[in-house]
C-alpha positions in Angstrom: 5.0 2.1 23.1 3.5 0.7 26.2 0.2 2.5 25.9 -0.2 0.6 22.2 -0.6 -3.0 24.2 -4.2 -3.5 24.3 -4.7 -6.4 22.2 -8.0 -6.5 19.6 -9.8 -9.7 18.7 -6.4 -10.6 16.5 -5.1 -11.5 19.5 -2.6 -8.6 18.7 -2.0 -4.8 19.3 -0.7 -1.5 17.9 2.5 -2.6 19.6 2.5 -5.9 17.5 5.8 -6.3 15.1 5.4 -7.9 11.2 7.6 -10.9 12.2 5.2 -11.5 15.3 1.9 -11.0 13.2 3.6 -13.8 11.0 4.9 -16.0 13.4 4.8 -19.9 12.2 3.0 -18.6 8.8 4.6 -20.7 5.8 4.6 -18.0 2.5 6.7 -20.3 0.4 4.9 -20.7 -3.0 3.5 -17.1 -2.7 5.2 -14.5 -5.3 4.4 -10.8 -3.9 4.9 -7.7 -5.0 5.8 -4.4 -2.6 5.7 -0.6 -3.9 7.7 1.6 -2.3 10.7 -1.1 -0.8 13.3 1.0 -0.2 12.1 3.1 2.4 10.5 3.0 5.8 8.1 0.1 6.4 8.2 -0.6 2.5 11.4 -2.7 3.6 10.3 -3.9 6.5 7.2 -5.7 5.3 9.6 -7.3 1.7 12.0 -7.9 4.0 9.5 -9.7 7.0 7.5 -11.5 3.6 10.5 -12.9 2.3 11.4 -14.0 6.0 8.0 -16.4 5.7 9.1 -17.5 2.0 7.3 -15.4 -0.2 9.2 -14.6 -3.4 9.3 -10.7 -2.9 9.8 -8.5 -6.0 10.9 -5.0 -5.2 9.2 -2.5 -7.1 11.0 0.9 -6.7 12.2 4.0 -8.2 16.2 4.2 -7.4 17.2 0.7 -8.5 21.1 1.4 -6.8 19.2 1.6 -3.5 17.5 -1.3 -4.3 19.7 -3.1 -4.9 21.8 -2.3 -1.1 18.7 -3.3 0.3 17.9 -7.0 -1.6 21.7 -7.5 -0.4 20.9 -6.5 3.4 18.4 -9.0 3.3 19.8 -11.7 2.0 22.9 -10.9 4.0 20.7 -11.8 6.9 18.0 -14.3 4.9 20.6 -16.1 2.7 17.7 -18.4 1.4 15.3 -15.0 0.5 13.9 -15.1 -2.5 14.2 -11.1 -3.4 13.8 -9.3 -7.2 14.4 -5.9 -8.1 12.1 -4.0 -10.9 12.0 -0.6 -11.5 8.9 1.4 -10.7 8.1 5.0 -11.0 4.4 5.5 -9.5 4.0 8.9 -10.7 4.6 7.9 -14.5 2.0 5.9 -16.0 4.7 5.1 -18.8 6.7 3.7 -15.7 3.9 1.8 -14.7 2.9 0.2 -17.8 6.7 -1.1 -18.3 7.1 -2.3 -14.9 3.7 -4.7 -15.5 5.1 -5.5 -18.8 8.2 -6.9 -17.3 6.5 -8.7 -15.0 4.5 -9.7 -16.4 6.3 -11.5 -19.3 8.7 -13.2 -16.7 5.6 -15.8 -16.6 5.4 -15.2 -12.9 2.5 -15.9 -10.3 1.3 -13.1 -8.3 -0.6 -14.2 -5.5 0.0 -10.5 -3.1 0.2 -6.9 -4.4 0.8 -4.7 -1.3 0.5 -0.9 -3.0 2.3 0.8 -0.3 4.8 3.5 -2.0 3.3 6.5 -0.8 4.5 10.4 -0.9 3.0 12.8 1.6 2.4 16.6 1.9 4.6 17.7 -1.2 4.5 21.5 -2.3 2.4 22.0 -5.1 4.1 19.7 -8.4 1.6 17.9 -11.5 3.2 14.9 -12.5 4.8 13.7 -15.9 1.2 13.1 -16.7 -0.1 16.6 -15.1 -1.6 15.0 -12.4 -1.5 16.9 -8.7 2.0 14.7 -7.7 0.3 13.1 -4.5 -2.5 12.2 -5.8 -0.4 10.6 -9.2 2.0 8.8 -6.9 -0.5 7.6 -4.2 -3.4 6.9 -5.9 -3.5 6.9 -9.9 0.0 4.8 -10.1 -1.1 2.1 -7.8 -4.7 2.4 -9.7 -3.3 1.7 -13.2 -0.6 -1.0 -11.4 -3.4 -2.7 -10.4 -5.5 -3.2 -13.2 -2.5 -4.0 -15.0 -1.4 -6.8 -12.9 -5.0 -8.3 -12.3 -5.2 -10.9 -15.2 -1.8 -12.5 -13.7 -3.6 -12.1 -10.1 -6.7 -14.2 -11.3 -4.6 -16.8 -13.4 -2.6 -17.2 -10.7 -5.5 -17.6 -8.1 -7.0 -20.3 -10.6 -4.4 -22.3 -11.3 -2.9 -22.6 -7.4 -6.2 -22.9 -6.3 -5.0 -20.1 -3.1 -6.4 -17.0 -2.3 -4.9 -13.6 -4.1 -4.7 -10.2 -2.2 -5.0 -6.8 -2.9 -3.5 -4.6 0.1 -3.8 -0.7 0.1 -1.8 1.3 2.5 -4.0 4.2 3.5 -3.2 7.0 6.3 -5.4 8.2 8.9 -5.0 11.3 7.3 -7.8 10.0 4.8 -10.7 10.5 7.8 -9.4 14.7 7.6 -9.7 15.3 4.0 -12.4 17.4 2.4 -16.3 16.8 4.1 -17.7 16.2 0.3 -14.5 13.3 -0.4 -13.3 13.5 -3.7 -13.2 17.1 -5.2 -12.7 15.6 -8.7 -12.7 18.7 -10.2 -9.8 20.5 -7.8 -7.0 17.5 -8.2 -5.3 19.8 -10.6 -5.7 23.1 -8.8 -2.7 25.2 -7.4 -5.4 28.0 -6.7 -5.9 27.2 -2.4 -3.7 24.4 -2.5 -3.0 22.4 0.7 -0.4 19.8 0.8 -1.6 18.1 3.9 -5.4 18.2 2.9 -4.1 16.6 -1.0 -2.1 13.9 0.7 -5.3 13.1 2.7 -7.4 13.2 -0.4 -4.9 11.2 -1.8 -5.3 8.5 1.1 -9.0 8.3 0.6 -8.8 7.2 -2.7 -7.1 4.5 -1.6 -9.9 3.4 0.6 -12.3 3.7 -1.7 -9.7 1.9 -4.8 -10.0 -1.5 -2.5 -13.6 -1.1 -1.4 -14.5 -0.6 -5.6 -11.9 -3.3 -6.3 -13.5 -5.6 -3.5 -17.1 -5.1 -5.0 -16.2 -5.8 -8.5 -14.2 -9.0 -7.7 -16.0 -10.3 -5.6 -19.3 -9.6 -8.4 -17.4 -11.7 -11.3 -16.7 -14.2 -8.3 -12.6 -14.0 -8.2 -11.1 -15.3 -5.5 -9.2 -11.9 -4.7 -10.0 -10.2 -1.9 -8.9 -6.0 -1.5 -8.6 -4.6 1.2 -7.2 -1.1 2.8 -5.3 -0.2 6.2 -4.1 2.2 8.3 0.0 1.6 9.7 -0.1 4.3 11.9 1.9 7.2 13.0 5.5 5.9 12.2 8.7 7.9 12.4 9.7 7.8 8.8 10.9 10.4 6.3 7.5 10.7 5.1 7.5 14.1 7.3 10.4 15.5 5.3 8.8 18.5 3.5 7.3 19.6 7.0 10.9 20.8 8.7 8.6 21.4 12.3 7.2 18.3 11.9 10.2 16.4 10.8 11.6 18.3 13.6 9.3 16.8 16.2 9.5 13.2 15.0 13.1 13.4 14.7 13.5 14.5 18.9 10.0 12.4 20.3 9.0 10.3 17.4 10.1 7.2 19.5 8.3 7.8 22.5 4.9 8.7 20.7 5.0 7.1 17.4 5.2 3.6 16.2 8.9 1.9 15.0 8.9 1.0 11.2 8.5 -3.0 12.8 5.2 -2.3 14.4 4.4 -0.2 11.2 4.6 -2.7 8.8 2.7 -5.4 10.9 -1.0 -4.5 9.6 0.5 -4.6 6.3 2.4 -7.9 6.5 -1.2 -9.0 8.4 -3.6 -8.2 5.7 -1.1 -9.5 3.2 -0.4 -13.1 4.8 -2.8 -14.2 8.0 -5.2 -16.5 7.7 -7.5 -14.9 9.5 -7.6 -12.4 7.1 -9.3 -15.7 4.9 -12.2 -14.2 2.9 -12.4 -10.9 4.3 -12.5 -7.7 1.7 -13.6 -4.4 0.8 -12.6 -3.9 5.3 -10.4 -1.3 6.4 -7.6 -2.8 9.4 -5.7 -0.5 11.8 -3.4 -2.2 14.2 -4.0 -5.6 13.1 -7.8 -5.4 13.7 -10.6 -4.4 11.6 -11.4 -0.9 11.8 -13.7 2.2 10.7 -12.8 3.8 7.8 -13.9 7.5 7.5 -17.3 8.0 6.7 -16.2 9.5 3.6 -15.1 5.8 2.3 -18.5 4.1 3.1 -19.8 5.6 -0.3 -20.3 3.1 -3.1 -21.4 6.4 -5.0 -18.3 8.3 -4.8 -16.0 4.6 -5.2 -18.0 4.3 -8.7 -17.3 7.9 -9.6 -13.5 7.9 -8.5 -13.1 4.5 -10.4 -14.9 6.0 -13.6 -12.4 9.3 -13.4 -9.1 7.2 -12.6 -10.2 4.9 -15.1 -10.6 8.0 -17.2 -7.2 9.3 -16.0 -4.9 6.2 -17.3 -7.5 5.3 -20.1 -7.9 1.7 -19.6 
């Protein structure tokens, strides 16, 4: 990954690793929770959080893999601080349980890093008949959040520390549709492209934390949202794709990022301090960066919030 060194104004790169984007941080105090643990850079960025201290709570669908991966960590972190919760994105009844749980164990939740994530599925609707990307990606983390945003601001009060609200986007979100959102085609088999829903999917992620960010920082919450792109990481992401999955599988390593350097922007936006204040901003490789212009729409933000807000009727 040699041609990934050029460092940004971080001070780091696109070859940067989560434990050296959190070097000599202190998370201890911080209770966090992470989507989507058990795969990829999911468990790299619990496991590099609970490295710094932070009280990580797992939030995943298949509890028995879960539960092999707490024990990997704290077969190497002995004084981790790890839960497990179960956590179906693309049920909303899943969703609502999972906050219920947590929230009744009357913990804080300074970090909620939405990074689960499914990507170029053939054509499924959800339990709630919802196209299954856009469910898992978008509309689970959507009704997770607003769920979980009382304890957030509570918690942000009474600490007196800074809560964050970290969105794992995709690049794929600059290649969706020219118009952004086609609210009215989410549902649509007829022309149906997995790669251009996952994107769409992506976007609304973008445009979740850059809503999110306006309305917070409107009441004046001390919670800041914010969205990134990991990069191209050789994960099983590319698994319904069997040439793509191919290709990553022989030259992923030599042209893609490991799952280390792909969880650093998320373990980044989720713990530096220079990251202090900054939201509604889009990070790639550690560094602000340009969202597509797709995202810089306060118009289509409003209307996604109003129909996802619709969607899980809260």
């Amino acid at each position: 990954m040699w041609w990934f060194s050029r460092k940004g104004p971080s001070g780091f790169s696109a070859s940067s690793t989560a434990e050296e984007v959190t070097q000599g941080i202190d998370g201890t105090g911080l209770t966090a929770i992470v989507t989507g643990a058990t795969s990829g850079i999911g468990i790299e960025t619990a496991r590099v959080l609970a490295l710094r201290g932070v009280h990580v709570v797992m939030g995943i669908r298949n509890m028995e893999a879960g539960g092999e991966i707490k024990d990997s960590i704290l077969r190497n972190n002995s004084t981790a601080k790890i839960d497990v919760m179960e956590l179906d994105l693309s049920s909303m009844e899943s969703v609502r349980k999972f906050a219920l749980q947590f929230n009744s164990c009357s913990l804080p939740l300074n970090i909620l890093v939405n990074n689960a994530g499914i990507m170029a599925t053939p054509f499924k609707l959800s339990k709630d008949n919802i196209e299954l990307q856009f469910a898992t990606n978008h509309i689970g983390h959507f009704l997770l959040t607003n769920l979980l945003l009382e304890t957030m601001k509570r918690t942000a009060i009474e600490q007196r520390k800074e809560g964050r609200i970290v969105n794992v986007s995709s690049r794929r979100h600059q290649l969706s549709y020219p118009e952004g959102i086609r609210f009215n085609k989410i549902n649509d088999k007829s022309g149906y492209n997995s790669l251009s829903a996952y994107g769409q999917s992506k976007l609304a992620s973008v445009l979740h934390a850059n809503e999110l960010a306006r309305r917070l920082k409107e009441e004046g919450s001390e919670i800041t949202a914010n969205s990134l792109n990991p990069g191209v990481i050789a994960t099983n992401l590319f698994r319904y794709h069997s040439f793509i999955d191919g290709f990553v599988g022989l030259l992923g390593k030599y042209v893609m990022k490991n799952v280390q350097q792909g969880a650093a922007t998320t373990c980044y936006v989720a713990l530096h301090p220079q990251v202090k204040g900054l939201t509604g901003c889009y990070f790639a490789d550690c560094n602000l960066a340009e969202a597509s212009s797709q995202s810089a729409y306060p118009e289509l933000a409003r209307k996604l919030w109003e129909y996802s807000s619709n969607l899980v009727q809260t």
